[in-house]
C-alpha positions, 0 to 999 in steps of 0.5 A: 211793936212796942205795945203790950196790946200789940203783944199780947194779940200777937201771942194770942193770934200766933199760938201753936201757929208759929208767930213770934210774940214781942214781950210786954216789957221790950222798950223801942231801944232794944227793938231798933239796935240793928246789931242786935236784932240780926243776931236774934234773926241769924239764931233762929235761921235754918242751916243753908250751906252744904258742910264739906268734910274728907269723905266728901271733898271730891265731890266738891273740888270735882266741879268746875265752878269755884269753891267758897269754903267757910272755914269756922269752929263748930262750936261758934255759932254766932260766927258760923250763922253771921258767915252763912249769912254773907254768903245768902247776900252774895247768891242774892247778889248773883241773882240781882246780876243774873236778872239784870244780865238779860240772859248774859252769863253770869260767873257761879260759885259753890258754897260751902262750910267745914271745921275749921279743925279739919281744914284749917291747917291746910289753908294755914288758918289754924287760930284765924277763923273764922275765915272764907277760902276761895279755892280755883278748883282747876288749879287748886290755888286759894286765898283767904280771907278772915271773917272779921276784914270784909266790913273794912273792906267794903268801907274801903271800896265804899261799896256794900259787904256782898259787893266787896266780898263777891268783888274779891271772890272773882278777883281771886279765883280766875273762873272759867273765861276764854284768853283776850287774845283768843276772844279777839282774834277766833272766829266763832264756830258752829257744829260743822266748823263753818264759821261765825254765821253757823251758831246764829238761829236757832238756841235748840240747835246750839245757835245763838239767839242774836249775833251781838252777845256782848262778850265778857272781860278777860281775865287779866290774872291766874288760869284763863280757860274757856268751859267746856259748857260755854257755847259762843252764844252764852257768853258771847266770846269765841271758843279756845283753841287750846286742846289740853284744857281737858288733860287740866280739868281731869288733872286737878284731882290729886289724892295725896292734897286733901287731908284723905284716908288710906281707905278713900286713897284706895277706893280713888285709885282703883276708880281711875285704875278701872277707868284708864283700862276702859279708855285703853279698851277703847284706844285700841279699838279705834286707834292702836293700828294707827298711833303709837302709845306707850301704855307701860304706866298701866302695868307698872303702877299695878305692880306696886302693891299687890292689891294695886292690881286689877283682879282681871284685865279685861271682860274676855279673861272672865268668860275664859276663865268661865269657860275653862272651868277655872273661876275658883282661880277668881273667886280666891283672889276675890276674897283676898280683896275683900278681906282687904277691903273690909280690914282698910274700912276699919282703920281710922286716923289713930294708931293703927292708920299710922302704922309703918305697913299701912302709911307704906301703902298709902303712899303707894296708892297716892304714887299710883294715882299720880302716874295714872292722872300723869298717863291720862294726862298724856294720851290726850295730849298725843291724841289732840296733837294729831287730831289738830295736826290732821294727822288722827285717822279713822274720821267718825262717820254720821249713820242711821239706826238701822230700822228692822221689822219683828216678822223678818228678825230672828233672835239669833240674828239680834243677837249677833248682828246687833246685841253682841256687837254693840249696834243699836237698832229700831225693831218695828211691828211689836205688841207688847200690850194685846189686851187693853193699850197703855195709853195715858188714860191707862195709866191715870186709871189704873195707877193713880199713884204719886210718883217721883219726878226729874227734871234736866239741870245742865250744870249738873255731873249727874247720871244724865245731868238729871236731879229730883223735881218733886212728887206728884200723883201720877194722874195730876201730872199726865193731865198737866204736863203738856201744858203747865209752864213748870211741869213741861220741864218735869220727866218721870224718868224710868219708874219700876211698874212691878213695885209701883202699879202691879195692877197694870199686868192685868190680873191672873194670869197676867197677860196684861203685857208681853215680853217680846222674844228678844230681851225674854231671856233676861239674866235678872230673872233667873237668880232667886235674890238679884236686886233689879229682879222686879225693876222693869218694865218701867214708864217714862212720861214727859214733854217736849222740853224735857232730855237725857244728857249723854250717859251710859247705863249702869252695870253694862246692861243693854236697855230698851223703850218701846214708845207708845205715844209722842216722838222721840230722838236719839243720839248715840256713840259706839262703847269703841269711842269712849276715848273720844268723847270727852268722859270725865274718868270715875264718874257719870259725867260727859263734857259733850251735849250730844245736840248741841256738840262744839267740836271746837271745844273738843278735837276728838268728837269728830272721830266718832261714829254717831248714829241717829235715830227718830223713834215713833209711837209703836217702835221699839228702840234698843241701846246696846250695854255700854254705849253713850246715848242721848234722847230727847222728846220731840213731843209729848211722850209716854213709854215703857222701857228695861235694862237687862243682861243676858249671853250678849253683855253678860261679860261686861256686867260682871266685869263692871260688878267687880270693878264696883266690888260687888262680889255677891253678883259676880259669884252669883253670875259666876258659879253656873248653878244660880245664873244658867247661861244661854237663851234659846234661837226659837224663844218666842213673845212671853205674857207677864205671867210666863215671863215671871213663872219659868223654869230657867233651870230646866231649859236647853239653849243653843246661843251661848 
């Protein structure tokens, strides 16, 4: 308004409150120029777009939805606010076709902003910006285009500024839509390959909610592939039959195309290096009797550099080692990487980064990458080859938990029936709360604390595609999250009862919960500074809407849930199938929805062993270290869980740990004076009190 009243009760209303008051002396030309008043507005609007910088770029060239770069001065901020502004109108364009769309799928895009000192020589548009690049992260191809050409562009199309720029976003970055020849001529198939009829029914079992999905236009230019993610009944067309769409979405990762350190080049390599030697353990588990591989590029790219070698091969050679008394042998080559390691974080791209020794290893690091993407490249080609040949022998078989009573199982037999060898099982007849049950009642009574909230997000790579929900105080959700619409969504997911409600244990001597015997030998208990020492028990809480994607626990730690109320089901695979189910390598992410599997999509899926499992208030489900699993709530749930290592995965965590470079823990699992192995066959249940009060160290065990 105009009018001093007008601004002076805005001023005097708004105080402190944060209105904006219109001085006296504003006259209605000011205030109606369009131009100037969108500057004004742009000037005092948060920063929305997420900055992409060297250290971070994988993590967005990683994802599978094509990447919007707003290449801009640092210093111009008019630019940068009108450019973040541009693409507010695009998400809200996006949303408008999703809301029309009925359900359709709809093409995304992720957005984000960077210097244009930093990137603008690699997209040649260095004295161009401001500048959009949109960048097909399949195939790294990109175009650009400068900030000041979408209003004529718009004026040409005769259309708005969003709807021109998001027009010439999908012309030019080929997002993920299947061939025309495929959509055509494929016939839909479900879970069992049965037909088209097979996907209609019901979406929870990957069906489609109608049989008349309209399907999308073919891409008519750049790559035409289909997701991974896309079923039949998101977007209607039917599924590729190409099998190496997998060898390119692992493919588009190449070091030496971004503008990359020789630190980020060496934390990349050894990365994949570690995750091609989990695939070979697991080729040669399941297939090296009946396929011929060449696995020579595994060896020879560790002899480029010396410090391009795994420091062990594989998780056996450390228990030799272990057992032979020769891990100073270890320990040596362990401070010879780390010094490495800490002289290579310190280079910057100055002098001593362009010095001859170092740029040498750099190209090594980016020569050894390479092979190893060519490698990973290859072993599915042959894989998939003989898979849609008929020719990939064994076939995966479909197979219960099997389901065993505390009274009639030892801890000898767990340990080597179950444990050791990586079976799952559900153990019956425990009681880990003798005095008062955990109930949810229990709960809102006695740990009344707020607690951090999860909830799925399916295009999420995250650890079992999980991202934060918010925070609540614990007894609010537990009285609405069977019921309120948001809150169903909602999961406490894996909160550490010792820091977050001590008080549950009862007080001393704290026989509050007991440990059952076979998970009581904890090796996190024994050491005097092991991080996850107080981390479990831990409590889960969710609906019947709420899951976990496929992952695998961290660190190799076997893990367990004991379910007190509600019903639960379980998925799994053997860590002998990994090189079947579809793991996208240096990361959390598998390609597979383990409910909702498309076999079509991937050829390997059916030459896994899948067990499965349905778990009932009072029973006690145990995943053992390194084996993917799924879960998701049938009902309403609440639980109690623990990771733990032990003499059965001990060898798998160090051998993570040192993939990971922690090298305090391997030393720490390794010198046999701060970690004492063993556990003990006639262990029997410990109370809280006990379990956080023995002498590990004064024990004789006879499973080792």
């Amino acid at each position: 308004r105009g009018s001093g009243g007008a601004a002076a009760a805005g001023a005097a209303a708004g105080a402190g409150a944060g209105s904006i008051a219109v001085q006296a002396s504003a006259n209605r030309t000011q205030l109606e120029n369009g131009t100037l008043l969108r500057r004004w507005l742009l000037s005092h609007k948060r920063v929305t777009l997420e900055e992409m910088t060297p250290d971070n770029s994988h993590v967005f060239l990683d994802m599978l939805d094509p990447l919007l770069i707003f290449l801009v001065d640092t210093k111009d901020r008019a630019a940068r606010q009108e450019g973040e502004a541009v693409c507010e109108d695009v998400e809200a364009e996006l949303e408008r076709e999703k809301e029309r769309s009925q359900g359709a799928k709809v093409d995304g895009f992720h957005m984000v902003w960077s210097d244009c000192k930093v990137y603008g020589s690699q997209f040649d548009a260095q004295g161009k910006c401001p500048v959009f690049v949109i960048v097909n992260t399949l195939t790294l191809e990109w175009q650009k285009m400068p900030l000041k050409d979408l209003k004529p562009l718009a004026r040409k199309n005769k259309t708005s500024s969003s709807a021109a720029f998001l027009g010439w976003m999908r012309s030019t970055s080929a997002p993920w839509r299947p061939p025309k020849a495929v959509a055509e001529a494929a016939p839909a198939q479900g879970v069992n390959g049965s037909g088209a009829n097979a996907t209609a029914g019901d979406p929870a079992e990957g069906g489609s909610d109608g049989a008349n999905a309209a399907a999308g236009p073919a891409v008519e230019d750049g790559p035409q592939m289909v997701s991974p993610e896309d079923s039949p009944d998101e977007d209607g067309a039917a599924p590729s039959t190409d099998p190496d769409w997998f060898t390119r979405v692992v493919e588009q990762d190449d070091i030496t195309s971004v503008n990359s350190s020789v630190v980020y080049k060496y934390e990349r390599y050894q990365h994949l290096l570690s995750s091609v030697a989990d695939l070979r353990f697991s080729f040669e588990a399941k297939y090296d009797k009946t396929v011929k591989f060449d696995w020579s590029d595994f060896y020879a790219v560790q002899k480029l550099h010396v410090n391009m070698r795994m420091l062990v091969q594989r998780p056996e050679a450390i228990e030799s080692a272990f057992h032979r008394g020769k891990i100073q042998a270890l320990w040596k080559q362990i401070e010879a990487r780390a010094a490495l390691v800490r002289d290579i974080q310190t280079w910057t791209d100055t002098k001593e980064e362009k010095n001859a020794t170092r740029i040498l290893f750099g190209a090594k690091l980016s020569k050894g990458y390479g092979i190893l993407r060519k490698l990973f490249g290859r072993l599915y080609k042959t894989l998939h080859a003989r898979a849609l040949g008929g020719k990939l022998e064994p076939m995966g078989r479909t197979l219960p938990v099997d389901r065993r009573n505390a009274s009639e199982l030892s801890v000898r037999e767990f340990i080597e029936s179950y444990a050791r060898p990586g079976n799952p099982v559900i153990i019956t007849g425990l009681n880990l709360t003798r005095e008062e049950p955990w109930t949810l009642e229990f709960f809102k009574q006695t740990c009344n604390k707020s607690v951090e909230l999860r909830e799925k997000n399916a295009s999420k790579k995250s650890w079992g595609r999980l991202q934060d929900a918010g925070e609540l105080p614990l007894a609010e959700f537990i009285d609405t999250f069977a019921t309120n619409a948001t809150r169903k969504k909602w999961y406490l997911h894996d909160r550490p009862l010792p820091l977050l409600c001590p008080e549950v244990f009862g007080p001393a001597p704290y026989t509050g919960f007991h440990m059952p015997k076979y998970f009581a030998g904890d090796y996190f208990q024994r050491g005097a500074f092991v991080r996850y020492q107080h981390s479990w028990p831990s409590l889960f809480v969710g609906s019947e809407e709420t899951e976990s994607a496929l992952h695998v626990d961290a660190g190799g730690t076997n893990f367990w849930l004991h379910l007190l109320s509600g019903r639960k089901e379980w998925r799994f695979y053997s860590r002998r199938d990994l090189i079947n189910l579809y793991w996208k390598p240096s990361t959390a992410h598998y390609y597979i929805d383990a409910f909702r599997p498309k076999q079509e999509f991937f050829p390997l899926l059916k030459h896994a062993d899948l067990y499965t499992g349905i778990q009932e208030p009072g029973e006690l489900m145990f995943i053992p270290g390194g084996n993917p699993h799924a879960v998701r709530n049938l009902k309403p749930i609440h639980g109690v869980s623990m990771n733990y290592v032990d003499a059965s995965n001990v060898w798998m965590y160090i051998w993570t740990q040192l993939q990971e470079e922690e090298w305090g823990a391997v030393e720490m699992f390794t010198d046999n004076v701060s970690i004492p192995h063993g556990l003990r066959s006639d262990q029997q249940d410990l109370s809280w009190g006990e379990w956080k009060s023995t002498s590990w160290n004064e024990l004789q065990f006879d499973i080792f």
